[in-house]
C-alpha positions in Angstrom: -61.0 -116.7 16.2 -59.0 -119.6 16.5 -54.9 -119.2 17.6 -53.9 -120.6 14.7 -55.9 -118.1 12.0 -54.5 -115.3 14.3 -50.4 -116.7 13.7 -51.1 -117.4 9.8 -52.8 -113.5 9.5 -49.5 -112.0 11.0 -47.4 -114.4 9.0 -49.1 -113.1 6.1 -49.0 -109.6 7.1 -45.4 -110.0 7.4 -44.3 -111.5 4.1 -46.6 -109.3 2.1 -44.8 -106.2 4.0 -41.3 -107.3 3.4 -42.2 -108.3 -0.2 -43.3 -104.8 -0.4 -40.2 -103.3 1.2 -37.9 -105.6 -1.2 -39.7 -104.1 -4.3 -40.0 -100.5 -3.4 -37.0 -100.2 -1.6 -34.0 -98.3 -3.5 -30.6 -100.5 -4.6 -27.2 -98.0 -3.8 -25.3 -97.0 -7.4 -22.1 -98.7 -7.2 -19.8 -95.7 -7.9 -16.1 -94.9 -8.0 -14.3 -92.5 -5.2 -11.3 -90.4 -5.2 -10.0 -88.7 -2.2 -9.5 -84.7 -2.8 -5.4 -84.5 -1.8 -2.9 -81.9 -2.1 -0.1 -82.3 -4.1 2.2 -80.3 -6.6 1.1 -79.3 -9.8 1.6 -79.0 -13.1 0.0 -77.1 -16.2 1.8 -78.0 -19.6 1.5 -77.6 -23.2 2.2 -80.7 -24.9 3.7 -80.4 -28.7 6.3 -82.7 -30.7 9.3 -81.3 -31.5 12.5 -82.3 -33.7 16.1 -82.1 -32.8 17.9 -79.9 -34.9 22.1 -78.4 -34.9 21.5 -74.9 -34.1 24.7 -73.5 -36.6 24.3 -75.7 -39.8 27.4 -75.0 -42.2 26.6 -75.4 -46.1 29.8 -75.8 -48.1 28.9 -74.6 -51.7 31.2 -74.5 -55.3 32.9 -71.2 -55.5 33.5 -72.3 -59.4 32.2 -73.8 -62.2 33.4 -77.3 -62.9 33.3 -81.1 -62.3 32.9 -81.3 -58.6 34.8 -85.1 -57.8 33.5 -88.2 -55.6 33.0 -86.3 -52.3 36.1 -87.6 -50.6 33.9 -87.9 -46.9 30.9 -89.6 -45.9 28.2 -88.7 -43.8 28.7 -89.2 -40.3 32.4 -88.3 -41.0 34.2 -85.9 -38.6 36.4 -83.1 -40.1 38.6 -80.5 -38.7 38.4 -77.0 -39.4 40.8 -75.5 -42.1 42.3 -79.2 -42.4 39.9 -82.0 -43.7 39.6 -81.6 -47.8 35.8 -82.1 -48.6 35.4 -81.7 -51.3 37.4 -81.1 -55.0 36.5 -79.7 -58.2 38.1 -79.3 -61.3 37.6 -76.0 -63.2 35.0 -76.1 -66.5 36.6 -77.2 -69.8 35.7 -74.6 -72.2 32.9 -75.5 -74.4 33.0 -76.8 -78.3 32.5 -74.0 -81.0 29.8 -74.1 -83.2 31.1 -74.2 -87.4 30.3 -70.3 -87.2 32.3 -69.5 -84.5 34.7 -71.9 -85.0 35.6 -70.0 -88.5 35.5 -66.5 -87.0 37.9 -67.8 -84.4 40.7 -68.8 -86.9 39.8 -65.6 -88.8 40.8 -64.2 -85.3 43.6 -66.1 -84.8 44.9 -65.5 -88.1 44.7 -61.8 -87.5 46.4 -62.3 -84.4 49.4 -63.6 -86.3 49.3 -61.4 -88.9 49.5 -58.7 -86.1 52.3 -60.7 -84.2 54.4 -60.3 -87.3 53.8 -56.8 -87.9 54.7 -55.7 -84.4 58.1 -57.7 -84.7 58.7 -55.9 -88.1 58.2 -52.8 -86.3 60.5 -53.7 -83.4 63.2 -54.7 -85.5 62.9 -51.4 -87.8 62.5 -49.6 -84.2 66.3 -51.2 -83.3 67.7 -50.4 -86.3 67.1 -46.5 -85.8 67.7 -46.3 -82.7 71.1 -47.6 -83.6 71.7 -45.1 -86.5 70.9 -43.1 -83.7 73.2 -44.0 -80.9 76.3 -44.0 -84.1 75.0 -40.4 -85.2 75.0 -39.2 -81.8 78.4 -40.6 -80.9 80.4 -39.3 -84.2 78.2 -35.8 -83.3 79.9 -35.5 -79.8 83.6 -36.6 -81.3 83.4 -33.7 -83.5 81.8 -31.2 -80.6 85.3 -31.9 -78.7 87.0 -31.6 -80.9 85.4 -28.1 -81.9 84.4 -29.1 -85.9 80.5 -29.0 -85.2 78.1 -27.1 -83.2 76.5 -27.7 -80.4 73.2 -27.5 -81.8 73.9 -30.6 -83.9 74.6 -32.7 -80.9 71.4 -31.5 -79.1 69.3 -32.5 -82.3 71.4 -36.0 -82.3 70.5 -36.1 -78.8 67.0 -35.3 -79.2 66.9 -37.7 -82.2 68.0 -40.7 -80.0 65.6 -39.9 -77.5 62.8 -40.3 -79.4 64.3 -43.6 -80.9 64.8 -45.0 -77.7 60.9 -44.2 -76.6 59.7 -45.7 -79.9 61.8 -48.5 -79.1 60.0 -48.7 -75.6 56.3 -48.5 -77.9 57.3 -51.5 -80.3 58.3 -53.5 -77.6 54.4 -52.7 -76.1 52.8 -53.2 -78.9 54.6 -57.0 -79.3 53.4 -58.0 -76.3 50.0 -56.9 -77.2 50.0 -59.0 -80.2 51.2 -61.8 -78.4 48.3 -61.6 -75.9 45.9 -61.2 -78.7 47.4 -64.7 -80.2 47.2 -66.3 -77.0 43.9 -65.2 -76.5 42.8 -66.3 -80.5 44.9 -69.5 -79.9 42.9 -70.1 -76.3 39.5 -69.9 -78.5 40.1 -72.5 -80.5 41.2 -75.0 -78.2 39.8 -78.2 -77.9 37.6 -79.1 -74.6 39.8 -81.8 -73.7 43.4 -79.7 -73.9 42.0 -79.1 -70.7 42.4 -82.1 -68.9 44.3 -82.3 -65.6 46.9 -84.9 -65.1 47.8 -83.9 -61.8 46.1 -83.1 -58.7 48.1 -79.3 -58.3 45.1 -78.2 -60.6 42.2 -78.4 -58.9 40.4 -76.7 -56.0 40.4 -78.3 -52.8 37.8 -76.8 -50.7 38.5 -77.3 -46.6 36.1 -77.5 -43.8 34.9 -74.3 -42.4 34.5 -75.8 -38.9 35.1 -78.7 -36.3 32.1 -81.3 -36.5 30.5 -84.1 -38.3 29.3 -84.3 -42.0 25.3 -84.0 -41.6 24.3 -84.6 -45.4 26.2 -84.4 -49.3 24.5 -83.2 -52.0 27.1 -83.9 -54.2 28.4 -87.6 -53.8 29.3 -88.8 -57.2 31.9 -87.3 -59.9 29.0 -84.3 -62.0 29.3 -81.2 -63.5 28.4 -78.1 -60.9 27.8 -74.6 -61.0 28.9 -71.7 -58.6 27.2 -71.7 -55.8 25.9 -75.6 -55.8 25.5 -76.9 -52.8 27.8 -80.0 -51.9 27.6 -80.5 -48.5 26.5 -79.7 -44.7 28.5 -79.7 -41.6 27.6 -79.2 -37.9 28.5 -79.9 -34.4 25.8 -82.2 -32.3 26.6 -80.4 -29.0 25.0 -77.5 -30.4 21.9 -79.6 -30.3 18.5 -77.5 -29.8 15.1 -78.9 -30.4 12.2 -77.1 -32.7 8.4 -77.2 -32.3 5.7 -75.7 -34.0 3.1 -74.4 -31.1 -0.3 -73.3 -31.2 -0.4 -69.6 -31.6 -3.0 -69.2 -28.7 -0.9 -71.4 -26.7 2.1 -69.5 -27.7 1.1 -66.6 -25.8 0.7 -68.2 -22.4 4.6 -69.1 -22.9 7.9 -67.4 -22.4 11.6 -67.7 -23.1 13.5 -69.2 -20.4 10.3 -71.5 -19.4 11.2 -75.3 -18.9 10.5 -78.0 -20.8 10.8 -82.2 -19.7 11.3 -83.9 -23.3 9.9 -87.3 -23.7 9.6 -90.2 -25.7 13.3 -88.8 -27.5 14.1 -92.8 -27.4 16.6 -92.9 -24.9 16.1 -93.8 -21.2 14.5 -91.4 -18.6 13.3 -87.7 -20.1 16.0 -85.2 -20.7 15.5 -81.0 -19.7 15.6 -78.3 -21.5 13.9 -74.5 -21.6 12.4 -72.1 -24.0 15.3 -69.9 -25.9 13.4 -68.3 -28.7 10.0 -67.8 -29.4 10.0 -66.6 -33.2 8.0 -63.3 -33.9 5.9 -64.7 -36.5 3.6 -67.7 -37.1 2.3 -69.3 -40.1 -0.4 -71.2 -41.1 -0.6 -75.1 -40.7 -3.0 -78.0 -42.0 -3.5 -80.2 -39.1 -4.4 -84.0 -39.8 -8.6 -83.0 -39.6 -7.7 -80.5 -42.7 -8.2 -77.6 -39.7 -5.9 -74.4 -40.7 -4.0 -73.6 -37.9 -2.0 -70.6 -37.0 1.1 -71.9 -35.4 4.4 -70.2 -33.7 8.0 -72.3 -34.1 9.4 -72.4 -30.6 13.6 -73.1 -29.6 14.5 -75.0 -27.1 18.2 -75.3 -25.5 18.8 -78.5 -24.2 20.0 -78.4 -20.7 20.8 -81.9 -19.7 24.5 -83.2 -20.3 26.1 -84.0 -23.8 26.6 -87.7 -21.7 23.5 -88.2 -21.0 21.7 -87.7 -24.7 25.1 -88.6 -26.7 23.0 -91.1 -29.1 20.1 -88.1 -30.0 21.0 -87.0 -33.4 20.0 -83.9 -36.3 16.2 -84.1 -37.7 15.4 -86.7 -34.4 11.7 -86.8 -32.9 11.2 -86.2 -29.9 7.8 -85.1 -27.5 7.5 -82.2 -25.1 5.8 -80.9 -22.0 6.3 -77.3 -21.2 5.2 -76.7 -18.1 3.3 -73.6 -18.1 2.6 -73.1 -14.8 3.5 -75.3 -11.3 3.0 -75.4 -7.6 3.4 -77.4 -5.1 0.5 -78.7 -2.3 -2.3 -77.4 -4.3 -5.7 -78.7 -3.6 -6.9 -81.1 -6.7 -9.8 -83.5 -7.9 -9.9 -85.9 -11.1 -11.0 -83.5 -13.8 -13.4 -86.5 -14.3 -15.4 -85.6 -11.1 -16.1 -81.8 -12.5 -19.9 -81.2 -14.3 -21.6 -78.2 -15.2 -24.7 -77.1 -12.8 -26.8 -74.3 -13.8 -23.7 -72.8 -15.5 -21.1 -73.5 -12.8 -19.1 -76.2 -12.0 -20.1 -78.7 -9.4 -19.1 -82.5 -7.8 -21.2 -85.1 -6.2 -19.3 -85.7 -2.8 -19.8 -89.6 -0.8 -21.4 -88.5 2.5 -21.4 -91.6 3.6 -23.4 -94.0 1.4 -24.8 -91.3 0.3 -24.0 -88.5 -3.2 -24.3 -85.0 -1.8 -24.2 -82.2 -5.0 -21.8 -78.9 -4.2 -20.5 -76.2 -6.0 -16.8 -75.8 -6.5 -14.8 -73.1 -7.9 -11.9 -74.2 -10.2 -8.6 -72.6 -10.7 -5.9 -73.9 -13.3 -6.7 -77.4 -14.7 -4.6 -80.0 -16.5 -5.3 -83.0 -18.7 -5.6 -84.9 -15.5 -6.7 -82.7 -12.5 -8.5 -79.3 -11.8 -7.3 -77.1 -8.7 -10.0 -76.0 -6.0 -10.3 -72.8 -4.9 -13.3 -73.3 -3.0 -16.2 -75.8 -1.9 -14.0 -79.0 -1.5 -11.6 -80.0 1.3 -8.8 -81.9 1.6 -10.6 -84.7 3.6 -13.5 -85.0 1.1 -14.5 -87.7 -1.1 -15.5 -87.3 -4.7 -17.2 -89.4 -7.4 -15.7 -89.5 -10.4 -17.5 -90.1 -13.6 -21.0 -89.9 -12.7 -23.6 -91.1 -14.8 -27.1 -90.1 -15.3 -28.7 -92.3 -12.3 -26.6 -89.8 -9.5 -28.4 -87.1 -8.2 -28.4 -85.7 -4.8 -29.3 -87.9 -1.9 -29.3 -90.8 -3.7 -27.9 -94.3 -1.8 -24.4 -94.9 -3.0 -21.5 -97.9 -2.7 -17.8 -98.2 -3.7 -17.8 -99.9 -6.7 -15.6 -103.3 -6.0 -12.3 -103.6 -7.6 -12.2 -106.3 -10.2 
């Protein structure tokens, strides 16, 4: 066989085999890697909350009248037993109907009638009684001097007695009847014999507390009844913040647990902790229509009046409360966790290439998951693997764009 048959056989041995290899041969999965590290942290339960004055004082009309133009504004501040909030005039009676307007002058006319009578009586009262006082006097002139008994002057005695006590009777009885005219002439009085021309008339109600005016429920001049609610005062550095939890997130918590509050509008996140978790929940429609049973949760603010001067009453604001922290735990992306024959498992980069292990997990966050076991600190893991990784398989770092 010639040389040159021999070199194009190997030639052609050769480029068939490395075709071969190029088309058999397996291309690496470009993946991404994370580093397993140990750092601190955090497990939270995330909620929105609302800013709220934790004493809210409600100034109500202790009467029934015209409650005036609310002489403060919202936002004002007011001083305690000194700033005038609100006035109200007391409730003109109202107009009679023709019924009772004629049985009221009926009344009133019987209220003179019975005026009249009791002055008769008082005047007929005065002028025994003087009788006798001038039968009792002439009785004792003629006991000293011996002419009558002495049984005569007791029974004068006696007599004026009881003239002077029916004196004391008539006088009673006038005053009655006056009162009963008052009262008749009070009845028929027209609504607007009530009108006020001065300002000593009216009740002036003052603020029960230091603060700021929150909201008036009552801002124009209208007609209120007891117990109407006019206004609202409060002091903003008794600021506390509200939020509805998840009842089976409610139960992981506890009072005095801290809280970082976000996205309140203001620079930085503020502190505060857990005061109150309320007894009872209640049942909430979240925004899928889901009934939820939910648990309102109080918060104390614990960062400085300074430093959150600008965050107001009814104000939204977002919270982490951190459940549970630590510092150098052992974590991976919660992104690099799967399930593997009903336990969790990770791919790790042994080199260029995916080895699958079995982890055990401890507490987890939206971010990260804690290992207990079957990952070191040193190790590499893949994080959102698809459905081409599976162990031993050729892997490289995917390139950053």
């Amino acid at each position: 066989m010639k040389t040159s048959t021999v070199m194009l056989t190997v030639i052609g041995g050769l480029t068939v085999a490395m075709l071969g290899f190029v088309a058999f041969r397996t291309e690496p999965v470009p993946v991404d890697i994370v580093t397993a590290a140990r750092a601190h942290m955090q497990v939270t339960v995330d909620v929105e909350g609302e800013t709220r004055i934790a004493e809210i004082y409600d100034v109500a009309a202790t009467i029934r009248g015209v409650a005036r133009r609310s002489p403060v504004r919202v936002g004002d501040p007011v001083a305690a037993g000194q700033t005038v909030v609100a006035i109200i005039d007391p409730a003109a009676s109202d107009p009679l109907d023709p019924r009772s307007r004629i049985q009221a002058e009926a009344a009133l006319r019987e209220a003179e009638a019975g005026l009249h009578v009791a002055q008769s009586r008082l005047q007929q009262i005065e002028e025994e009684l003087e009788l006798a006082e001038s039968e009792f006097r002439r009785t004792k002139e003629l006991v000293d001097r011996g002419v009558a008994s002495l049984t005569r002057l007791e029974n004068a005695e006696q007599t004026l007695g009881v003239r002077k006590a029916a004196r004391q009777a008539a006088i009673s009885n006038l005053e009655m009847a006056e009162g009963t005219l008052d009262r008749a002439r009070a009845t028929l009085m027209d609504p607007a014999g009530f009108a006020r021309s001065n300002d000593d008339c009216c009740l002036r109600i003052l603020a029960p507390v230091d603060g700021l005016v929150l909201d008036i429920d009552v801002i124009s001049e209208r007609p209120v009844l007891a117990g109407t609610n006019l206004l609202s005062i409060g002091r903003p550095e008794d600021l506390e913040i509200v939020a509805d939890v998840l009842s089976t997130d409610a139960v992981r918590l506890q009072v005095g647990d801290r809280a970082i509050v976000e996205r309140w509008g203001g620079p930085g996140t503020l502190s505060a902790r857990i005061s109150e978790i309320e007894p009872s929940g209640f049942t909430k429609i979240s925004a899928l229509g889901i009934e939820e049973q939910r648990v309102n949760i109080v918060f104390e603010l614990v960062s400085p009046l300074e430093e959150r001067l600008s965050l107001g009453h009814g104000y939204s604001v977002f919270l982490r409360i951190v459940e549970w922290e630590k510092d150098n735990v052992l974590q991976i992306p919660l992104s690099a966790l799967f399930r593997q024959n009903g336990e969790w498992a990770v791919f790790i980069a042994d080199g260029n290439t995916a080895r699958l292990r079995e982890v055990r997990i401890g507490r987890t966050n939206d971010l990260s998951a804690e290992v207990l076991s079957g990952v070191s600190d040193t190790d590499r893991v893949l994080v959102h693997p698809n459905e081409r990784i599976e162990d031993g398989i050729a892997i490289t770092q995917r390139k950053e764009d």
